[in-house]
Every structure is written in structure tokens, then in C-alpha cells.
C-alpha positions as CSV (number, residue, x, y, z in Angstrom):
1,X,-27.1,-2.2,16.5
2,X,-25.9,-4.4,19.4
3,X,-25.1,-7.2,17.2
4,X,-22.4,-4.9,15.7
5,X,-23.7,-5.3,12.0
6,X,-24.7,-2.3,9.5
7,X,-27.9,-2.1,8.4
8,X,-28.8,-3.0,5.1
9,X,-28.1,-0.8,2.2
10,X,-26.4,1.3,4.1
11,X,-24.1,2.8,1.7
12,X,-26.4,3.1,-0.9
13,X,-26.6,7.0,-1.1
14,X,-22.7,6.8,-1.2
15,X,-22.3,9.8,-3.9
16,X,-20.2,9.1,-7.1
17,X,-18.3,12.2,-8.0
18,X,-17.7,13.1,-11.3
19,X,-14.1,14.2,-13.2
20,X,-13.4,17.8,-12.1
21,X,-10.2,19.9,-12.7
22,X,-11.5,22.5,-10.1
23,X,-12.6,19.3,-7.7
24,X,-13.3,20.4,-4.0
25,X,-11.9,20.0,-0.7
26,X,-11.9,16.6,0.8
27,X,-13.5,18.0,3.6
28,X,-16.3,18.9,1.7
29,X,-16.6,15.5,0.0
30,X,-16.5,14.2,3.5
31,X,-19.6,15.7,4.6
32,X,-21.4,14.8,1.8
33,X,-20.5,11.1,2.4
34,X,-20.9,11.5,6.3
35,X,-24.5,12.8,5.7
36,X,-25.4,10.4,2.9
37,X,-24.3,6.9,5.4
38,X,-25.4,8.6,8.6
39,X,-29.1,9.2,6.8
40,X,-29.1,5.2,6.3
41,X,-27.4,4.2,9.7
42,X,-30.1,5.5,11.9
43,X,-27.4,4.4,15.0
44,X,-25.0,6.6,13.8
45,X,-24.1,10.1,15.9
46,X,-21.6,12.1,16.6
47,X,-20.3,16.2,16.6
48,X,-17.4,18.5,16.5
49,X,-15.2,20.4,18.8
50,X,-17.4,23.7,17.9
51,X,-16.0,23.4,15.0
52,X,-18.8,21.7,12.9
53,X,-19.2,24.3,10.1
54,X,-15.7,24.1,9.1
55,X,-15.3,21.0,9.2
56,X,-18.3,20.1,7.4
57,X,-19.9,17.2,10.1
58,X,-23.2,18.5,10.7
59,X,-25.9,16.0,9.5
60,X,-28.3,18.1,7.8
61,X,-30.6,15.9,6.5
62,X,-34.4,15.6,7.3
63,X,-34.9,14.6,10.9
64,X,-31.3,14.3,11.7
65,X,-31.6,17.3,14.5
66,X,-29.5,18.5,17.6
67,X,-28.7,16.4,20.8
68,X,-29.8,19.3,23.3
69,X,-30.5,19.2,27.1
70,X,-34.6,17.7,27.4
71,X,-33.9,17.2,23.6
72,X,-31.9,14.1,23.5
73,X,-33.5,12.9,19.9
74,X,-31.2,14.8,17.7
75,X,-27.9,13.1,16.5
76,X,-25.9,16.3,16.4
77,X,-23.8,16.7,19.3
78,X,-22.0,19.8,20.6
79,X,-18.8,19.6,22.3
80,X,-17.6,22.6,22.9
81,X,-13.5,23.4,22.5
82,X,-12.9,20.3,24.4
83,X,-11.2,18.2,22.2
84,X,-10.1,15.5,24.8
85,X,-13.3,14.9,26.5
86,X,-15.2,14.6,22.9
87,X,-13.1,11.9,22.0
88,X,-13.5,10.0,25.5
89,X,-17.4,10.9,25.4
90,X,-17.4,9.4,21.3
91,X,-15.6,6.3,22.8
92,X,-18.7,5.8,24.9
93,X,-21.0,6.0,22.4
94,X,-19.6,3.7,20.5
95,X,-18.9,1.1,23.6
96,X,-23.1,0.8,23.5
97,X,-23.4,-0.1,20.0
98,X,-23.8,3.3,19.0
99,X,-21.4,4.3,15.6
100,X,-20.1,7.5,16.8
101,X,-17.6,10.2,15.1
102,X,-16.0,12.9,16.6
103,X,-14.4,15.8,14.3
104,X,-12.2,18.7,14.6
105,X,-8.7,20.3,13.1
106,X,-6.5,18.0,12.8
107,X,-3.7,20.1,14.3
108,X,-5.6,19.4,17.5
109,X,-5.1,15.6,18.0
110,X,-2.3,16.5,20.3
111,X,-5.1,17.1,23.1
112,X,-7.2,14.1,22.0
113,X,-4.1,11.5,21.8
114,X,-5.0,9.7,24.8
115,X,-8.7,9.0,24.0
116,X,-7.8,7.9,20.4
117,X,-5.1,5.6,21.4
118,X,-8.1,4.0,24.1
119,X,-10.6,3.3,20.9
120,X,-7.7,1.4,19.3
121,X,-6.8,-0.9,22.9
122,X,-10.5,-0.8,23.3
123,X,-11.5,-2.2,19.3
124,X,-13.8,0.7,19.3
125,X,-14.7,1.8,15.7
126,X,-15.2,5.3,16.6
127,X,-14.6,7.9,13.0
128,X,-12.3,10.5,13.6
129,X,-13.2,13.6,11.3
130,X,-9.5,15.7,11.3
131,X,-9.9,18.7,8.8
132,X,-7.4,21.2,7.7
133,X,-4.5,19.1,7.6
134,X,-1.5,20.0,6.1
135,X,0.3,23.4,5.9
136,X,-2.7,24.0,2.9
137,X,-5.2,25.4,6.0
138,X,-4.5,29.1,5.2
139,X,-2.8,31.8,6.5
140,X,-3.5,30.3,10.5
141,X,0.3,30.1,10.5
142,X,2.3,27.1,11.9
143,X,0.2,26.5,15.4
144,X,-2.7,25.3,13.1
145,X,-0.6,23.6,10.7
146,X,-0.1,19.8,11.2
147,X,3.3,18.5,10.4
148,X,4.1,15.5,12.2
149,X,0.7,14.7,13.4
150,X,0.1,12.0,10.2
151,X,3.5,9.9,11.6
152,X,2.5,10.6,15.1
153,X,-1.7,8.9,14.7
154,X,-0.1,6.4,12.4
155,X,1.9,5.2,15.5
156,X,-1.1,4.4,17.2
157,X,-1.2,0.6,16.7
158,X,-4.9,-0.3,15.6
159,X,-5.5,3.3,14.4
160,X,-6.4,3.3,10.2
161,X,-5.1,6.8,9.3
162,X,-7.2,7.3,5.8
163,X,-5.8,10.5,4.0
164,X,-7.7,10.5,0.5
165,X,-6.9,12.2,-2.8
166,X,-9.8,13.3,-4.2
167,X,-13.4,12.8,-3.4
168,X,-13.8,9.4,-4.7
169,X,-11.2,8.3,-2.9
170,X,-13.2,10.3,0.5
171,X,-15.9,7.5,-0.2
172,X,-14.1,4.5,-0.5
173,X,-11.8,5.4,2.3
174,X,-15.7,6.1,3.8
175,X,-16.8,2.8,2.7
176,X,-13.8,0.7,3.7
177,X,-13.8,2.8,7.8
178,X,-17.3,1.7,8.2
179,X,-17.0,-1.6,7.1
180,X,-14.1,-2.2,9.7
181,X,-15.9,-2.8,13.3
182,X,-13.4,-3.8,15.4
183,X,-10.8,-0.7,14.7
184,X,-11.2,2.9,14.8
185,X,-10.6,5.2,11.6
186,X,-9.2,8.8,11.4
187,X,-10.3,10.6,8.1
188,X,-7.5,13.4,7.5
189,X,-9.6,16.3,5.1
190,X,-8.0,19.1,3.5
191,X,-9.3,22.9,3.4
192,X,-8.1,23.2,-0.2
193,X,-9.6,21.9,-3.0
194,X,-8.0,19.2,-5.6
195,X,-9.2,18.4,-8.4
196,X,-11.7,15.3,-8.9
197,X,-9.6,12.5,-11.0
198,X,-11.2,10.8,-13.7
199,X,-11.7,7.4,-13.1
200,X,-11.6,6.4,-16.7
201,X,-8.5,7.6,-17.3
202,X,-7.2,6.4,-14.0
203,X,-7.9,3.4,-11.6
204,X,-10.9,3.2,-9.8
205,X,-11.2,4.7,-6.2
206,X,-12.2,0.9,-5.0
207,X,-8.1,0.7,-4.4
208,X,-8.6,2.5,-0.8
209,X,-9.7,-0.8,0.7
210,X,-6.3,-2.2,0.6
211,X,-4.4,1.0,1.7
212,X,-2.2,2.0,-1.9
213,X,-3.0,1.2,-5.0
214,X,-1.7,1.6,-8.8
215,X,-3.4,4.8,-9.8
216,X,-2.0,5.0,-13.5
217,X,1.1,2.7,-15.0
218,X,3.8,2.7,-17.7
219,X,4.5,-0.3,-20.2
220,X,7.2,-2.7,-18.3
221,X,9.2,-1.8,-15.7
222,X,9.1,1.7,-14.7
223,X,11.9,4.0,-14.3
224,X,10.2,5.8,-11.0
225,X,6.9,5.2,-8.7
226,X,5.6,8.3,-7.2
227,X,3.3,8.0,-4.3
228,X,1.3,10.4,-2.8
229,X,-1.7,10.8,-0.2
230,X,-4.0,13.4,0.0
231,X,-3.6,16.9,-1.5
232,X,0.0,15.8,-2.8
233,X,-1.4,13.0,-4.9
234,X,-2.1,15.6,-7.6
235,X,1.6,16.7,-7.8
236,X,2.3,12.8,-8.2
237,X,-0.1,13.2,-11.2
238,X,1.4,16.1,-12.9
239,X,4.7,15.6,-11.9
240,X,3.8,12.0,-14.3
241,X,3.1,14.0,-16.9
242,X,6.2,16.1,-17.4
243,X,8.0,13.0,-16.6
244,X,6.5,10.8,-19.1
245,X,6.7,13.5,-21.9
246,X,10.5,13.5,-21.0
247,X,10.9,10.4,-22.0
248,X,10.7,8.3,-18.3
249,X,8.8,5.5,-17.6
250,X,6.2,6.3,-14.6
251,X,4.1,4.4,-12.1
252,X,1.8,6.5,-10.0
253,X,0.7,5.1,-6.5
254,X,-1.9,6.3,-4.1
255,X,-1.1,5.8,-0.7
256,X,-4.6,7.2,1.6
257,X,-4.1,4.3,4.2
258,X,-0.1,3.4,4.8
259,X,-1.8,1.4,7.5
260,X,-4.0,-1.4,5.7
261,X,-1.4,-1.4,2.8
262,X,1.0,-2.4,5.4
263,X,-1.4,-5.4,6.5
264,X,-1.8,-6.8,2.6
265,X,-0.2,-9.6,2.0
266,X,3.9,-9.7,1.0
267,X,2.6,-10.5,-2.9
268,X,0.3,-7.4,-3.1
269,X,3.4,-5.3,-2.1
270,X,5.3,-6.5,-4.1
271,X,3.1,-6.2,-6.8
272,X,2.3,-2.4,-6.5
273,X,5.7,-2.0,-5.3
274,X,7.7,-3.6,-7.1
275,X,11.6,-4.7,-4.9
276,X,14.0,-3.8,-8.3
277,X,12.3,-0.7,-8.8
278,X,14.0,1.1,-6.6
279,X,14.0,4.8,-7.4
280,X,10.7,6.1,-5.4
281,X,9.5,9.3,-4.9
282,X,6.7,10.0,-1.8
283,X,4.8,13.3,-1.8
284,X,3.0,14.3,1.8
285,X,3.3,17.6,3.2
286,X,4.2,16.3,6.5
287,X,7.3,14.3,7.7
288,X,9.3,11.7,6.4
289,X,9.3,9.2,9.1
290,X,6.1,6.8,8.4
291,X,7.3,6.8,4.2
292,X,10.8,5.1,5.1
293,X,9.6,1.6,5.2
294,X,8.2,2.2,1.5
295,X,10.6,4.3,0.1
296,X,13.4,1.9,0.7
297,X,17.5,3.5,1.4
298,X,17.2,4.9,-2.5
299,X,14.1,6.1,-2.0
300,X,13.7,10.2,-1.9
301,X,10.9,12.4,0.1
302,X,9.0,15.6,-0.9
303,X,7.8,17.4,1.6
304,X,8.0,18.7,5.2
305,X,11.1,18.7,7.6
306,X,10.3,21.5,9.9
307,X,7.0,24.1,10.9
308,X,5.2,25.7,8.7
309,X,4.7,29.5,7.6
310,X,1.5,31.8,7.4
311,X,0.9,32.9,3.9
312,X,-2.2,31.6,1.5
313,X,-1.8,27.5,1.2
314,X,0.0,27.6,-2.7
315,X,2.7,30.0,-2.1
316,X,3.5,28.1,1.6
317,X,3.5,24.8,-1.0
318,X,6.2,27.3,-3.5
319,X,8.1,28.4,-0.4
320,X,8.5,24.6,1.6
321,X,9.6,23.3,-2.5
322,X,6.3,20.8,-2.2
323,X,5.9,21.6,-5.8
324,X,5.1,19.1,-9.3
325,X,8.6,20.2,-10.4
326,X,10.3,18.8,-7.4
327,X,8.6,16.0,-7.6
328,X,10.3,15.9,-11.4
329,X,13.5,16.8,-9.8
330,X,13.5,14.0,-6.7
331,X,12.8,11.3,-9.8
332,X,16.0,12.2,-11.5
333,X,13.9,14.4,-14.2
């Protein structure tokens, strides 16, 4: 622990998660991989702003128990609605050797700001668990819908922002946070499910670690890249289908960490992105501003330029036009 390193075997209960159309929230996946490291990582603790059963970060396994006054074995913490002091108290976890995570909607980052930006000038790797986070959180209505929080944390210099498309993607994103000691990691979860992506079909999940990664290609040079994080990813995918049976040329990229893909090297870019290809498509249900670097001035953007609406998660999708088809549309389909 105070040498810094991971104990051996450490992410060998990582789950592998098998094709599902239905698939699950990636805030379900998360706890499943939180619980299956933490079990291994007997240094690891952490809680939520009392917010733990929604956003799945209770350790539930054997012997895991609560941190409770004159009961200070447990590894379960309970913050309270204090968002900004959890974060400051996770950041001094972690400053003893401790691995600690602090979780809560991700809407509310804008009272834990100032702590998070401290574990990045600090090199603290302390895991930030942000559920619900898109317009997709239900019918909460726009004060519980993030919009630009994704550009706003991906600002913080030092900060990974992981966003992942499907549980696979939840545990390499996992893997690839715990692995980094020296930089903290927010892990951005949906409430709505997406479906599990066969990893036969499509590349594997082992892409996270370097940010974005070609999901599926086209023979030659293709006539549009889509790129996606998160819950949009799947519209990248289907929109690729109706685009392909048109007659178009498609690359599919998955984007879950903008901020290690912008730390590979020039050649990698260029590689998944290719410079001549210049028609590009980016799906997030947030704002434009942290895509513009990848999308290039021909580049086009599906997704959010103002607050949300209340109404169930797929007919706020329909009524903000964060849909497959204008994904087909935006590629000139």
C-alpha cells in the first residue's frame, strides 16, 4: 500500500460480459467491477453522497462492511448529501496510500469541482463514480441532467474522464483507472441500459486503454467515421448499419476517454483518425466543445446545445434529435 503498487492479481475477478441486445446500465456494470477489484484490493474504500443504491458503489461482498463511528473496520463510507466535503475527505484517503472512490450523480460535480481539480494538482488517483449522466436519467428534469459537465471535468488538466459504452468497455476503462497511480479517474455511468456489444463481431474492449479506438471498419478509405462515447455509441453502431446498407463506407470509433487518446502518440491518431477523411460525425448527449479538436472544421455534432426536458430518457433522445437517423443524416446519408 505505501509503496503505491496493486496487489497481485488484483483484477482477476474482473467480470467478462457476454453479447446482449438488452445489455444493462453502465452503472450497473460499474458496481459489479467496483466490487469484484475492491474484494482483491483489500486497501481500497470509499462511499457515496447518500446516494449508494443508485449508484450502485456499495461493496457487498463478504467482510466488506460499513465504516461506522467505534466501527471503523468496514470499507463502506457514508457521506451524507455533501458532495464537496466527500470528495476533499476521498482526497485524504488516498494521500495515505489508501485507493479511495467517491460516487454520486454526476449532475452534481458542480459542488465537488474544487476537490476534484485538487486530486489532479495533487497526482492523487482517487475514482470518481458519476452516475446518471446524460439527459437518459429519467423524468428528474433538466436540474438533474448533466449537459456540459463532460467538457467542463474534461477541462481539469490531469483528470481522465472515462465514459464507457457498454459493460466491457466499464472494465477496461476499470482496468486502465486503476492501473494509472499518479492521476485521478472519473467513471461517467448511465441510468439506461445499452446493449452489451459482441466482441467477436466488434473490436475488443482492450481499446479503452488508449482513449478511442476502431470499434468496427469498412474496406479502404471510408466515406465517414462516427464516434461516440457512452450511451450514444450505440446510435454510432446502428446508424453504421443503415449507412453501410446504403451504400457508404463506415468506420466506427469509440471514444470513452477523449483524454488518454489525446496523449497517444501523433501516429495512433492518425491511424484511427485518419487527416483526409474528413467527414466525421461525434455522438454525446452533452456539448460540442471537447469533440472540436477531433471533429476537425468539416466535422458535424449530434447532440446537446442547450438544457434538457423531463419526460422518460428515449422520447427526451426523439425530442433533442439525438437519434440513429441523425446520425445517418449528419454523415450525408
Amino acid at each position: 500500500m505505501f509503496s503505491g503498487r496493486l496487489p497481485a492479481g488484483w483484477d482477476k475477478d474482473i467480470p467478462v460480459f457476454e453479447a446482449s441486445e438488452k445489455g444493462d446500465a453502465t452503472r450497473n456494470s460499474s458496481g459489479k467491477v467496483l466490487n469484484a477489484i475492491a474484494k482483491n484490493v483489500p486497501f481500497m474504500i470509499g462511499g457515496s453522497a447518500d446516494l449508494a443504491p443508485s449508484n450502485k458503489s456499495d461493496l457487498t461482498f463478504e467482510g466488506a462492511g460499513e465504516f461506522l463511528p467505534n466501527q471503523y473496520g468496514g470499507r463502506n463510507l457514508h457521506f451524507g448529501i455533501r458532495e464537496h466535503a466527500m470528495a476533499g475527505a476521498v482526497n485524504g484517503i488516498c494521500l495515505t496510500g489508501l485507493r479511495g472512490y467517491a460516487a454520486t450523480f454526476f449532475v452534481f460535480t458542480d459542488y465537488m469541482r474544487g476537490a476534484m481539480r485538487l486530486s489532479s494538482i495533487m497526482h492523487q488517483p482517487t475514482l470518481y463514480i458519476l452516475t446518471h449522466d446524460s439527459i437518459g436519467v429519467g423524468e428528474d428534469g433538466p436540474t438533474h441532467q448533466p449537459i456540459e459537465h463532460l467538457t467542463a471535468c474534461r477541462a481539469i488538466p490531469g483528470l481522465n474522464v472515462f465514459r464507457p459504452g457498454d459493460a466491457n468497455e466499464v472494465a477496461e476503462c476499470y482496468r486502465t483507472a486503476m492501473e494509472t497511480t499518479d492521476h485521478p479517474a472519473a467513471m461517467v455511468l448511465s441510468r439506461q441500459n445499452m446493449p452489451t456489444l459482441c466482441r467477436t463481431k466488434y473490436a475488443s474492449a482492450e481499446g479503452c486503454a488508449k482513449g478511442g479506438y476502431i470499434l468496427s471498419d469498412c474496406e479502404g478509405t471510408p466515406d465517414v467515421i462516427l464516434m461516440g462515447s457512452g450511451s450514444e455509441l450505440n446510435l454510432c453502431v446502428t446508424a453504421a448499419e443503415k449507412l453501410t446498407e446504403a451504400g457508404k463506407k463506415v468506420r466506427i470509433v469509440s471514444m470513452p476517454c477523449l483524454d488518454l487518446f489525446a496523449q497517444q502518440s501523433a501516429e495512433y491518431q492518425n491511424q484511427v483518425l485518419p487527416p483526409a477523411v474528413t467527414n466525421r460525425v461525434a455522438v454525446e448527449a452533452g456539448l460540442q466543445m471537447s469533440w472540436d479538436r477531433w471533429l476537425g472544421l468539416d466535422g458535424k455534432f449530434v447532440g446537446m446545445h442547450g438544457y434538457g426536458a423531463s419526460g422518460p430518457y428515449n422520447l427526451v433522445y426523439e425530442h433533442f434529435g439525438i437519434t440513429a437517423d441523425a446520425v445517418v443524416k449528419a454523415a450525408g446519408g
